[in-house]
N, C-alpha and C positions, 0 to 999 in steps of 0.2 A: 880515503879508504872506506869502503861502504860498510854497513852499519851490518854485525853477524843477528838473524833472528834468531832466538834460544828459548825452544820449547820451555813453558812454566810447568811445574812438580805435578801438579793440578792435571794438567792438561796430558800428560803423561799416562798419569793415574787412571785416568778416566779410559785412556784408548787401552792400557795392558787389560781393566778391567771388563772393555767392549770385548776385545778377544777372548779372554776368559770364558767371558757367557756366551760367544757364538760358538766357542769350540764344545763347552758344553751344552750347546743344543743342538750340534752337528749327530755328537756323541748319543746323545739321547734317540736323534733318527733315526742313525745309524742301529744303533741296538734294539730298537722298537719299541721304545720305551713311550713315545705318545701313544700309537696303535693301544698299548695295556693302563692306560691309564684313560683312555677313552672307554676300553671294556671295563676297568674297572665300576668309573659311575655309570655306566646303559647297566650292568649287572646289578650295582647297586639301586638305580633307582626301577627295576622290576622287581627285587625284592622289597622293594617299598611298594608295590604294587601301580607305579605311575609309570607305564607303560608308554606314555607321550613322550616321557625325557628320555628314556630308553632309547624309542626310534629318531630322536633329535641328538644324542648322541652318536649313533650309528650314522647317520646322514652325515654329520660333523668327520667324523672319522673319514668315511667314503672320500668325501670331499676334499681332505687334505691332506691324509698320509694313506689312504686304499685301505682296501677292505681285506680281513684274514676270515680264517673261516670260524673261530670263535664270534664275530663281530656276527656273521650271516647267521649263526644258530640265536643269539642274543636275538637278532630281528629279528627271527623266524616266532620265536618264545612269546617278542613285545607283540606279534600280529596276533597269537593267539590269546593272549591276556583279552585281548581286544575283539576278538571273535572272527578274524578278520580272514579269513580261509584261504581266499585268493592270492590276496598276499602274501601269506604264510607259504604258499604252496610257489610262490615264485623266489621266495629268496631261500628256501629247498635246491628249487635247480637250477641254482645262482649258485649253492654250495657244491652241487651235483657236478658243476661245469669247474669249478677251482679244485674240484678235487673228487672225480668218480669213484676212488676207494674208501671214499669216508665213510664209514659204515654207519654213522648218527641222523644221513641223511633219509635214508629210510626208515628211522625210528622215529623221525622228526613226522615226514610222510603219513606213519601210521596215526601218529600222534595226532593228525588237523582230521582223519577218516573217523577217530573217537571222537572229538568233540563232535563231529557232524551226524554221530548214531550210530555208528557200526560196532555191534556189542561183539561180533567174532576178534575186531583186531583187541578192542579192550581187552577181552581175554588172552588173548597171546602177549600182552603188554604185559599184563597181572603176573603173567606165568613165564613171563623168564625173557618177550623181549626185548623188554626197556632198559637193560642195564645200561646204556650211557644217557637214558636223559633224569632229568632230577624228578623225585616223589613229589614234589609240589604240584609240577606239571601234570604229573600222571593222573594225582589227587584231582587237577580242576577237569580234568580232561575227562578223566569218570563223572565226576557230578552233572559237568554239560551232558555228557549222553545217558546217565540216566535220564536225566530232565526232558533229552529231545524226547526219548521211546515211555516217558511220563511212567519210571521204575520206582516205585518209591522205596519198597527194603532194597533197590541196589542202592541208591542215594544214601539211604538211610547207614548201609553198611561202610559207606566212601564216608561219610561225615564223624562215622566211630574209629576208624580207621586214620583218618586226616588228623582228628584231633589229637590221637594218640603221639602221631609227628611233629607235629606244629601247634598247638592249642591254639597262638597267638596271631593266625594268619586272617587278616579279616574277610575272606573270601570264601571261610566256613560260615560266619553269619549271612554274609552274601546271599549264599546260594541254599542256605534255610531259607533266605527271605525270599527269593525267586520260587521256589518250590510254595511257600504261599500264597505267592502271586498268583502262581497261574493255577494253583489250587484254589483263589477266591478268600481268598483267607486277608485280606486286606490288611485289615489294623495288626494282626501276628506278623504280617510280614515287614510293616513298617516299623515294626519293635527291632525284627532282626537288621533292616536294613540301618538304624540309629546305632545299632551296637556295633556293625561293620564301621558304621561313620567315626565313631570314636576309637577305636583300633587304631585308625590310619588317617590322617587329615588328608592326605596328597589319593587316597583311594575315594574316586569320581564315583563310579558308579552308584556305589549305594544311594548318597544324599541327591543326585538323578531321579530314580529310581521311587526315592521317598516322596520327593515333591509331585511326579507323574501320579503314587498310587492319592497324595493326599488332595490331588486337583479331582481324581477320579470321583473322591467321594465328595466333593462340591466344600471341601473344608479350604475354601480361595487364599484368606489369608494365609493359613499356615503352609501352603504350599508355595505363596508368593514368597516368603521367610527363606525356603529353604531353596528358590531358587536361586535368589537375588544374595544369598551368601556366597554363591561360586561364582563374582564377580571376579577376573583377573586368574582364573584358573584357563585348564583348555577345552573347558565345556559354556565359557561363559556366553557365546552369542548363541546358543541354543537356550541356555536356562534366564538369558535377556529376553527371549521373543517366548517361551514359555510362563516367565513373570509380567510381561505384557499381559498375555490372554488370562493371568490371573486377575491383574488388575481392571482388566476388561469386564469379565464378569463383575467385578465389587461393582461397577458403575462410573469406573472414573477415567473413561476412555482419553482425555489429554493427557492425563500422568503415564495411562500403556501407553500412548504415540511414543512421548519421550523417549522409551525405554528402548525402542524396539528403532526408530526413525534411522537411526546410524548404522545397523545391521542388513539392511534390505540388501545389500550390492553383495552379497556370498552368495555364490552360485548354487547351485541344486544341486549339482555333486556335493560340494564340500559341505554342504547340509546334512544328506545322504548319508555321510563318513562321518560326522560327528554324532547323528541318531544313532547309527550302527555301534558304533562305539558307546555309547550309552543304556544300547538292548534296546531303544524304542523303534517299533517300527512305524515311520512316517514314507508316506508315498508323496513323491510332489513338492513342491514349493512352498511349504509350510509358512514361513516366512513373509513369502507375499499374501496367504492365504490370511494371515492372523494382521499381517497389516491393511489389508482391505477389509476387513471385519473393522476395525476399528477406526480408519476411514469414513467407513461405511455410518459407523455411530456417531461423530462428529460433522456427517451431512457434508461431507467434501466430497461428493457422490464422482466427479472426473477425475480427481486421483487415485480415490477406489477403483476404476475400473482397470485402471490402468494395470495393478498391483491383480485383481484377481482374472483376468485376462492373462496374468503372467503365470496366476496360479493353472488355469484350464488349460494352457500351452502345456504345463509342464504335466498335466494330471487332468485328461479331459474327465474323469470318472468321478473330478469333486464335486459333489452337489450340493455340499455346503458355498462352495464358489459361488455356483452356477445360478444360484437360487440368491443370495448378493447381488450378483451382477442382476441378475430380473430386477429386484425393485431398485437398485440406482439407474438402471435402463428408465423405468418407469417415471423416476423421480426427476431425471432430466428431459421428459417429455422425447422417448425413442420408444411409441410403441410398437411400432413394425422389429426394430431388432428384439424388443423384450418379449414378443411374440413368436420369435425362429430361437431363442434362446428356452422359453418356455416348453415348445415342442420337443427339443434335446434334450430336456428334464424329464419330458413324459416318457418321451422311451425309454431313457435312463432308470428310470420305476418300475416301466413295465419288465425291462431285461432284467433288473436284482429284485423280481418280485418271481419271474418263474426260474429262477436259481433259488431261490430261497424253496418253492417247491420240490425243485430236481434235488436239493441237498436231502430233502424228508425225502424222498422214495428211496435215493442211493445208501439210506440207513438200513433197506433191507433189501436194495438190490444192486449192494457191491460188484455183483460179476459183469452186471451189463453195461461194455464198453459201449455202446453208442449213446446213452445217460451220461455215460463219463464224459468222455469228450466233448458232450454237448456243454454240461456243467462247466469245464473247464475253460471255452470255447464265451460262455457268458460272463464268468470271473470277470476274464480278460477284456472283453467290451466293457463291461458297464459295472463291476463290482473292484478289482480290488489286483494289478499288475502282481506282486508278493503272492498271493492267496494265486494265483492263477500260476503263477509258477510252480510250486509245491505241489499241485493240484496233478501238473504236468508231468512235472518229472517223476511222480509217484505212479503215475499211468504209463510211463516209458517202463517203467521195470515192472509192472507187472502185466503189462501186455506189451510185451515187444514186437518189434518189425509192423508196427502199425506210421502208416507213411505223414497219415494226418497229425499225431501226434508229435514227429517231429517239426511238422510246419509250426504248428503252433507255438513248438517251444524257440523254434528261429523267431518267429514273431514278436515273441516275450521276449529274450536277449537281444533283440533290435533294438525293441523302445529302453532298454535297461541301458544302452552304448549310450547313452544320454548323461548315465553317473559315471561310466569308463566305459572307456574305448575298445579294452580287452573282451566285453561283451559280445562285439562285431565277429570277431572269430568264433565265439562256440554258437553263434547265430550263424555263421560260415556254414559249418560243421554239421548243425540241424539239417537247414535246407539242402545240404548236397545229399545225405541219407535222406530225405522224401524224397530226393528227385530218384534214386538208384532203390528205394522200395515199390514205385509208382512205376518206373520201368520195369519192372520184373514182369 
């Protein structure tokens, strides 16, 4: 007679209990209960001000139970936390495409056209059409665009107003601090950026921010401090190669190699996207730039090259590179290259030598477009891809239908498809309007 096998009590236990938990996390998908507990912490950690865990939430969610339209305004919110316009403006008509009646997405819309300057939509915002987005937003939203159009009693009014709301939000010391920044106001501002810093530990920017304004004023140590603290955050391989170049200057170029040797393989986009997100603007391969500098001091003159080589591919306009590369050219006995590399220096001087004149006439002869364009036209060569763009676009709107001006701004969003791809299209977009103003 064969022998009956008889489930053990245990074993039982264990399978009613497996069922148990899979029917409650059927139950849970079913009812959308991850999708709101994904929102909940992206929601929570914006209002913590760490707008990384926010879009690493959002992605999470995307990725495993789809995206609702609460999750796209979240994203939409975390890109602007971050400054990040394009972004912002594509998961808009991501919400746009899930649901064309939403009526938040054009509040959202106006909401990225304020932080970028536009004091008309601010004022409709002010006045009645922001009712579904939150006063926080609105608040940071004012302060960026006073800051762009450089408004100080509008700021001044958003910060008496802000704190009325929120006292506690460290993104009013912030954006004091920023307003001294680019007011010159250095050490005031590094006061307000230390008082943001304590507010919020998980709030990046400021202590950023701190170390960039305490490196400016040659204070290495204390800069080094405060970069080498956001070890393990998600600023840390930017504020690694920025404590490098502090310890660079002390004089103690093995201790920067360290710091920075493991970081080199991040590409120049994700470079790009972690300054921006920072507010600093770097052009270029920073990274290779700060590790051939330090190469450079250590007399490993071929690995130097190598690294600032990497830097002039991605930013022929460094001359800090460029001028590197000359004497380890030199130094390894290559003077015919350090001689055609020299020449590229000279004209590189003489081009940001008469831009730096055409900037002094255009102070009193703003109307003459063909200064402008020249000016902007020189940026672009030999000064500064950023600066040449602004330069641009500010010349499209107030002389329109000039054909040269949009070549140029296709030219500038070419070499920009370098940090995204999305560049390539409003470079499209440029050169087919030259080509249909040219035709006319």
């Amino acid at each position: 007679m064969p022998s009956l096998k008889i489930k053990s009590p245990s074993r039982l236990r264990k399978r009613v209990s497996l069922g148990i938990l899979a029917f409650f996390v059927f139950s849970l998908w079913f009812l959308g209960t991850p999708n709101s507990i994904c929102e909940f912490f992206a929601n929570r950690a914006l209002d913590a001000r760490n707008p990384n865990a926010t879009l690493r939430w959002t992605q999470f969610e995307k990725s495993w139970f789809g995206s609702t339209e609460r999750l796209l305004v979240l994203e939409t919110r975390a890109h602007l936390q971050f400054g990040e316009y394009a972004s912002a403006l594509q998961s808009v008509e991501e919400l746009r495409d899930k649901n064309p009646g939403n009526a938040i997405a054009d509040e959202l819309k106006s909401l990225v056209a304020v932080q970028m300057g536009d004091k008309d939509r601010l004022k409709r915002l002010l006045t009645g059409e922001g009712k579904l987005l939150s006063l926080t937003d609105i608040f940071e939203a004012s302060a960026r665009c006073h800051l762009f159009n450089m408004d100080e009693d509008g700021l001044v009014n958003t910060f008496e107003h802000w704190s009325e709301f929120n006292p506690d939000d460290p993104a009013i010391e912030y954006y004091h601090g920023r307003w001294d920044e680019v007011s010159d106001r250095l050490e005031s501002a590094i006061r307000h950026f230390e008082k943001a810093e304590k507010q919020s530990g998980s709030y990046l920017k400021p202590r950023f921010r701190k170390g960039i304004l305490l490196r400016e004023l040659r204070r290495f140590g204390e800069a080094f401090e405060a970069f080498d603290q956001m070890n393990g955050t998600d600023f840390e391989s930017i504020a690694a190669v920025e404590a490098a170049y502090c310890v660079l200057s002390l004089g103690n170029a093995e201790s920067a190699w360290s710091k920075i040797k493991d970081k080199l393989q991040l590409s120049t986009a994700l470079q790009a996207q972690q300054y921006q997100r920072a507010e600093q603007f770097v052009e270029g391969d920073r990274f290779a730039l700060v590790g051939g500098s330090i190469l450079e001091s250590l007399e490993r003159y071929d690995e130097a090259m190598v690294l600032l080589r990497k830097a002039l591919e991605a930013n022929h306009r460094d001359s800090e590179a460029r001028v590197l590369l000359i004497a380890c050219l030199n130094r390894t006995g290559k003077p015919d290259e350090a001689a055609r590399e020299s020449k590229i220096q000279a004209e590189m001087t003489s081009g940001k030598l008469e831009c730096k004149n055409l900037e002094e006439q255009l102070e009193v002869e703003a109307a003459d477009y063909a200064k402008r364009i020249r000016y902007a036209t020189l940026l672009f060569r030999y000064k500064s891809l950023g600066e040449s763009q602004l330069e641009t676009e500010t010349l499209q709107k107030t002389f329109p239908g000039e054909s040269e001006t949009h070549q140029l701004l296709a030219n500038i969003y070419r070499e920009r498809a370098r940090e995204s791809a999305e560049w390539n299209l409003r470079a499209d977009e440029q050169a087919l309007m030259a080509q249909k103003l040219d035709a006319r």
